[in-house]
KOLRO-953807 format. One record per residue (C-alpha): residue in three letters; y, z, x. Coordinates in steps of 0.2 Angstrom, whole numbers, plus 5000, padded with zeros to 4 digits. Each point is the difference from the previous one (the first is absolute). Layout:
AlaYZX;...
This chain:
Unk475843895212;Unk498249994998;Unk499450154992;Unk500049944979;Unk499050154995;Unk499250184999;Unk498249895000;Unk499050204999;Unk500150185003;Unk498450085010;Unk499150154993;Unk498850105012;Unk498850104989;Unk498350105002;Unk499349974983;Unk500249784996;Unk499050034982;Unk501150184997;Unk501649905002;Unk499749854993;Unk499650114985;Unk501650105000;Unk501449855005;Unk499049874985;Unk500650154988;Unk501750045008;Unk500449815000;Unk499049954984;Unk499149845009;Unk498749985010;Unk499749915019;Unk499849844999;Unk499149995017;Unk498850135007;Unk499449965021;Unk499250055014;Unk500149965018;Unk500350075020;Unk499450164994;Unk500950054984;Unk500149954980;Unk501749984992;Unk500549964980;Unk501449904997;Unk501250004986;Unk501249854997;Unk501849994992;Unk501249885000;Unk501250055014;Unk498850115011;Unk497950085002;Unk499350165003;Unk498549995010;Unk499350175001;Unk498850025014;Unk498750115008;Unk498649985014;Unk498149994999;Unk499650015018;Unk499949905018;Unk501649855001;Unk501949965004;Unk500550034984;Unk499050174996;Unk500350075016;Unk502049984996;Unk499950074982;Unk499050155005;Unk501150055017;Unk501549984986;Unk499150114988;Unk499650145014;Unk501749995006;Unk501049994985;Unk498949994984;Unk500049944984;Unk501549884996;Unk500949845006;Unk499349925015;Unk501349845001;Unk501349904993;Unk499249815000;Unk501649885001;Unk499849824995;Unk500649875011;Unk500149794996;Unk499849975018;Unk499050135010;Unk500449915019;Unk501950004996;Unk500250174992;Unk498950095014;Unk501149875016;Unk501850104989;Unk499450155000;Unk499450015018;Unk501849965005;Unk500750154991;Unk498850115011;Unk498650014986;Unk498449915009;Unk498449994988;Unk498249975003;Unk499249825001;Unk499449934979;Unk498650084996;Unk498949924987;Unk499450134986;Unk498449964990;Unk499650084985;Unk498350014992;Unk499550024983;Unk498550124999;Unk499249914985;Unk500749825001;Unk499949995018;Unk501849904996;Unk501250015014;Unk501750024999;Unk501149995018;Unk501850025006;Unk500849975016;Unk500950185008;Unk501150065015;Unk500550195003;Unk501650055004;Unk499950115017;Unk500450204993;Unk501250035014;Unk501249884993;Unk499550024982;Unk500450215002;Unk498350074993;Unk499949894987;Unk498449884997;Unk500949844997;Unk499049814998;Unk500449834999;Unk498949904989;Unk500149824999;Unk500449934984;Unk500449815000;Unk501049934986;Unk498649894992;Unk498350155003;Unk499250024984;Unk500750154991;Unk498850164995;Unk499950034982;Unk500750164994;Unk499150174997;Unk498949984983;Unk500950124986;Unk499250124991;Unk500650064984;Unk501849954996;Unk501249925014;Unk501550074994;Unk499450175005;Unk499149935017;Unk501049995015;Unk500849815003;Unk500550035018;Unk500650095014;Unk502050075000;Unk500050055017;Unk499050085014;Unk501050165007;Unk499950025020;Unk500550185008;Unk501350015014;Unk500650125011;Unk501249875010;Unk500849914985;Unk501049885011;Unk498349945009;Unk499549984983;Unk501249904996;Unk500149885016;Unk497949984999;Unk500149934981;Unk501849934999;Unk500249935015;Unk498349975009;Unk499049954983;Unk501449924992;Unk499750094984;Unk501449994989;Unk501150165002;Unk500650034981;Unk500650175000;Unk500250175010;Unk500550154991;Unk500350185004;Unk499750144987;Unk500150165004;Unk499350064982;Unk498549915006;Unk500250065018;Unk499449845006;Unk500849825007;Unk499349854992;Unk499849835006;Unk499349864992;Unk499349845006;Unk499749874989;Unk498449895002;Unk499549884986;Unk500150104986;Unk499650175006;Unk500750125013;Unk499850105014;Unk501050154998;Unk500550105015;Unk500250194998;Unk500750115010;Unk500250184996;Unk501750075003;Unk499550155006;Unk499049935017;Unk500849975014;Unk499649835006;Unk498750005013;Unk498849865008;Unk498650054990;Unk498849884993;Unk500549954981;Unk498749974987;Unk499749924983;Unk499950124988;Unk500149964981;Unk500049864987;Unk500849954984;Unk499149894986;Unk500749904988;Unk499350014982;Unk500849894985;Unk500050154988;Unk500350175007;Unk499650094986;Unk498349904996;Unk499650055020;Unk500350185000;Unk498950034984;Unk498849875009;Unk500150085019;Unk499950204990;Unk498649954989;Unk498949935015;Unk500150185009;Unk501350005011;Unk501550144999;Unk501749904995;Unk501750075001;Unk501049984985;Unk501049835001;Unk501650025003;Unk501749885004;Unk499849915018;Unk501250005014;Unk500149824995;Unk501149974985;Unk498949934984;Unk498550075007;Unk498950144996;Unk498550085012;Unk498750115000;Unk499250085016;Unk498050005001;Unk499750165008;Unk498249965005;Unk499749855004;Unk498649925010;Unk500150065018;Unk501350114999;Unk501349845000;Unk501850054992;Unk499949914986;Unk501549954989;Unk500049884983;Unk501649894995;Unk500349924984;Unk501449924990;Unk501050164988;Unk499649924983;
């Protein structure tokens, strides 16, 4: 398997300066890397085991052109899963023999606005057909490329969030699901469970550190329509500290409450920046 890693998770925006605003309170850290180039501006925030680059276009170019099709189409939310990959020829030959073709490398260039420094990475897009609605990358990450520092924190770290948990993909056809991430990706399949108090079958694929939990809702009938990624879980080292943090900085908190995970406790953020489901994990102290 070459996959090691979630390496980021694409936002698509209409406002870059509004979000950046709202995600540097809800995650207490700032990007660590603002660009510029084919037609759009993106902020990137760092963590250990993954990024969020939040996106949005500024006029004429490949990339603007896709964000803003996305944002007619779809709107504000996540654009693409990025995976990482130590070896991007190997991983793109395996995949193509189980029926999931990609595009040719692209090499992405990113511009500072004020620095003119440049930051680049090498991409391939999995086709959508095989991929069932959902934007999915491969980024080449090779075992000695320099590592990006993390996201700048403000205020106290153990309020801030340290990471992503997982990345929450809807499904109407769980067993496709399954078979695209399991079996096609080789992400390791750690758990499936069936709840019908949550009225919903949950699948978790473990990558790195994090996860790619697949929801299906019991009530749909499974059908071939497209899935999509739909929420996303922070980690924070002191849930407590966050939720005063997160309620303090404007946003509208649930009370925390026990997690379906034992020892954990979680709070939901009821209005994150655009409009993503938006869950906070921490240890139950």
């Amino acid at each position: 398997m070459t996959i090691t890693a979630l390496d980021h998770i694409a936002l698509v925006v209409r406002d870059l300066d509004a979000t950046i605003d709202g995600y540097s309170r809800l995650l207490g850290r700032t990007p660590n890397w603002r660009g510029a180039d084919g037609g759009a501006h993106h902020a990137w925030y760092q963590f250990g085991n993954t990024a969020l680059d939040v996106i949005a276009p500024t006029g004429e170019g490949h990339t603007g052109s896709q964000v803003a099709r996305q944002l007619a189409e779809h709107g504000e939310g996540i654009w693409a899963l990025a995976f990482a990959t130590d070896d991007m020829t190997a991983e793109r030959r395996r995949i193509d023999r189980l029926s999931m073709p990609s595009s040719e490398p692209l090499p992405i260039r990113s511009t500072h606005p004020e620095t003119g420094e440049k930051r680049r990475w090498l991409t391939s897009v999995i086709s959508p057909a095989a991929s069932h609605g959902v934007n999915l990358f491969l980024i080449e990450q090779k075992p000695d490329a320099a590592i990006w520092p993390n996201s700048d924190v403000s205020g106290d770290e153990s309020a801030a969030v340290s990471g992503l948990d997982h990345v929450v993909v809807s499904t109407r056809h769980p067993n496709r699901a399954a078979a695209l991430y399991g079996a096609r990706l080789g992400l390791d399949f750690k758990l499936d469970r069936t709840n019908p108090d949550w009225g919903t079958r949950l699948m978790f694929f473990k990558v790195g550190d994090l996860v790619v939990e697949v929801a299906h809702r019991l009530k749909d009938e499974p059908n071939d329509d497209p899935d999509s990624p739909w929420g996303l879980t922070w980690r924070t080292p002191d849930i407590e500290a966050a939720h005063k943090r997160i309620a303090a900085a404007g946003f509208e908190v649930s009370e925390t409450r026990a997690g379906r995970k034992p020892g954990t406790r979680v709070f939901t953020i009821k209005n994150a920046p655009a409009g993503i489901p938006t869950l906070m994990i921490g240890a139950d102290q």
